[in-house]
Structures are given as structure tokens and as C-alpha cells.
C-alpha positions in Angstrom: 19.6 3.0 3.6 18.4 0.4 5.6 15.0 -1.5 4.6 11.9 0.5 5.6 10.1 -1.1 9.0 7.0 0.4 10.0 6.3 1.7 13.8 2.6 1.4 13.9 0.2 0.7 11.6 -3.4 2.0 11.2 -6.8 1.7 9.2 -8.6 4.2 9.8 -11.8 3.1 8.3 -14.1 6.7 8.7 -11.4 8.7 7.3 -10.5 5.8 4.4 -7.1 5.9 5.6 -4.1 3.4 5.8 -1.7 5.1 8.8 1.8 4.1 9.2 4.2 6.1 11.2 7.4 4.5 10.1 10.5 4.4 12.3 12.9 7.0 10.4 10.0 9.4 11.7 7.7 10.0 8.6 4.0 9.8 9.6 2.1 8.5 6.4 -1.8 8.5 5.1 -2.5 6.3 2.5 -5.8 6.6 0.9 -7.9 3.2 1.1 -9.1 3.7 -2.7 -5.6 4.3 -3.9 -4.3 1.6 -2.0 -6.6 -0.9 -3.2 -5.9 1.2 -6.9 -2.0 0.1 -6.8 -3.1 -3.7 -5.9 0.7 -5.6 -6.4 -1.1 -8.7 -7.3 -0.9 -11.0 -10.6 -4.3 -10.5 -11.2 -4.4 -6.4 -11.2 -0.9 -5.5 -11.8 -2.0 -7.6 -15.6 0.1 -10.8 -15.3 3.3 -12.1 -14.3 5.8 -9.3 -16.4 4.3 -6.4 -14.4 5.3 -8.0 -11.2 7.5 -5.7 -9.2 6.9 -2.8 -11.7 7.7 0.5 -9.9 4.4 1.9 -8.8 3.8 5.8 -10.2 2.7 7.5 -7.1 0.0 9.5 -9.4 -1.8 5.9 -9.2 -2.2 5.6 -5.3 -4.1 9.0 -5.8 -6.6 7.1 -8.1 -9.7 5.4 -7.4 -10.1 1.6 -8.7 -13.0 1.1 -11.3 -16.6 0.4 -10.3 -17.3 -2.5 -8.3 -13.7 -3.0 -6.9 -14.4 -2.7 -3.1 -12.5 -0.4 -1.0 -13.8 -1.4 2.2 -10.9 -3.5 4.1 -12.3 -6.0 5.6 -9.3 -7.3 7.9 -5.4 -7.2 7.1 -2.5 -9.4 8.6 1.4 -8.7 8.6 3.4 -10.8 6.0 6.4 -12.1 7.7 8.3 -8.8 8.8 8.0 -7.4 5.2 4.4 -6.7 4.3 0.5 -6.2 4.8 -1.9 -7.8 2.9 -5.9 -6.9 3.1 -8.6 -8.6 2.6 -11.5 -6.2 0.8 -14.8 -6.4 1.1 -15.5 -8.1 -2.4 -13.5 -10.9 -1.6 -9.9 -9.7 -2.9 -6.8 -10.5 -0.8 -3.9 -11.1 -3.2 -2.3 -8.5 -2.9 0.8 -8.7 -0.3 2.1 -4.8 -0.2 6.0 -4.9 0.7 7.0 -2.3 3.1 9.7 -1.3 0.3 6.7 -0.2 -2.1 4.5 1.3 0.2 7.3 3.8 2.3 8.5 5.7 -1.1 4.7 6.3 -1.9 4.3 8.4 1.1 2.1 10.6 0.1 3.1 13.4 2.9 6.8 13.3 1.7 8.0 15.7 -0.6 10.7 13.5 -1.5 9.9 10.3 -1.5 12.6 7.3 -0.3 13.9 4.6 -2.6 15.5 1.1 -1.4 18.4 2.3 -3.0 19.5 5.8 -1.1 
């Protein structure tokens, strides 16, 4: 299978929602809190080892702890490979590959790997 590439993406900041329709056709809703939950970066993923750990889609169904904002605040395209965000408490280390965030689709029953 060929990389994931989103279509369109969305934040759709009443419903809490990241939007991407992606281009083999799935349509997916991300929660904001779960997003910000499965944050890739150094700091929240617990250092350097964890980097690149498979993320269990249970997690993006979690919230973050108390006083981790999940309010984005604005987000910017990574090359042609990833978002980052910028939350409203300041975070924005987190860069979320398009490879992580298609197989956590939480409207597929099935989720897609890199690897199929």
C-alpha cells in the first residue's frame, strides 16, 4: 500500500473534532482530547525509547490528564507527511505522521497499516 495522503483536512473546533477525508475514500473524526491524548512527542510519549511506539487506538479514545489543554490553537502541515498543533497551553511538539494518524481511524472497522 502506498503511504497514506490526506484529501482535506479539518478542525472542527465546536464539535472537538480533527476531520480528514483521506484519498483512498475513508472519511475520519478524530476526537481533539484523544488526539492531544496520543501526543508523539519526546516529552509525552516518556522519552526517546517510546519514540515511534505503535499507538493503541484505545488511547486516542482517552482524555489527557488535568490541565493538558485540548483547545488547538492553530496547526501547520509538516512537509507532505504530517500536522503538528499548537494547544492552547503552549504545547506544539508533537508532529503527527500521516502514517500514525490514518490506521487510528476511528470510523474504520479495520484499521490500515503502512505495511498492507
Amino acid at each position: 500500500m502506498s503511504e497514506p495522503r490526506p484529501r482535506h483536512v479539518t478542525i472542527d473546533r465546536p464539535n472537538g473534532l480533527l476531520v480528514i477525508d483521506w484519498q483512498d475514500g475513508a472519511h475520519c473524526e478524530y476526537p481533539l482530547a484523544g488526539i492531544r491524548n496520543i501526543c508523539p512527542c519526546v516529552s509525552c510519549r516518556g522519552g526517546h525509547a517510546y519514540m515511534g511506539q505503535p499507538i493503541d487506538p484505545a488511547e486516542l479514545q482517552q482524555t489527557p490528564p488535568p490541565g493538558v489543554s485540548t483547545e488547538i490553537v492553530s496547526a501547520h502541515f509538516v512537509g507532505d507527511y504530517a500536522i503538528q498543533f499548537v494547544w492552547a497551553d503552549g504545547h506544539d511538539g508533537g508532529i503527527y505522521g500521516w502514517t500514525m494518524l490514518r490506521p487510528l481511524c476511528p470510523q474504520d472497522p479495520q484499521p490500515q497499516t503502512a505495511e498492507e
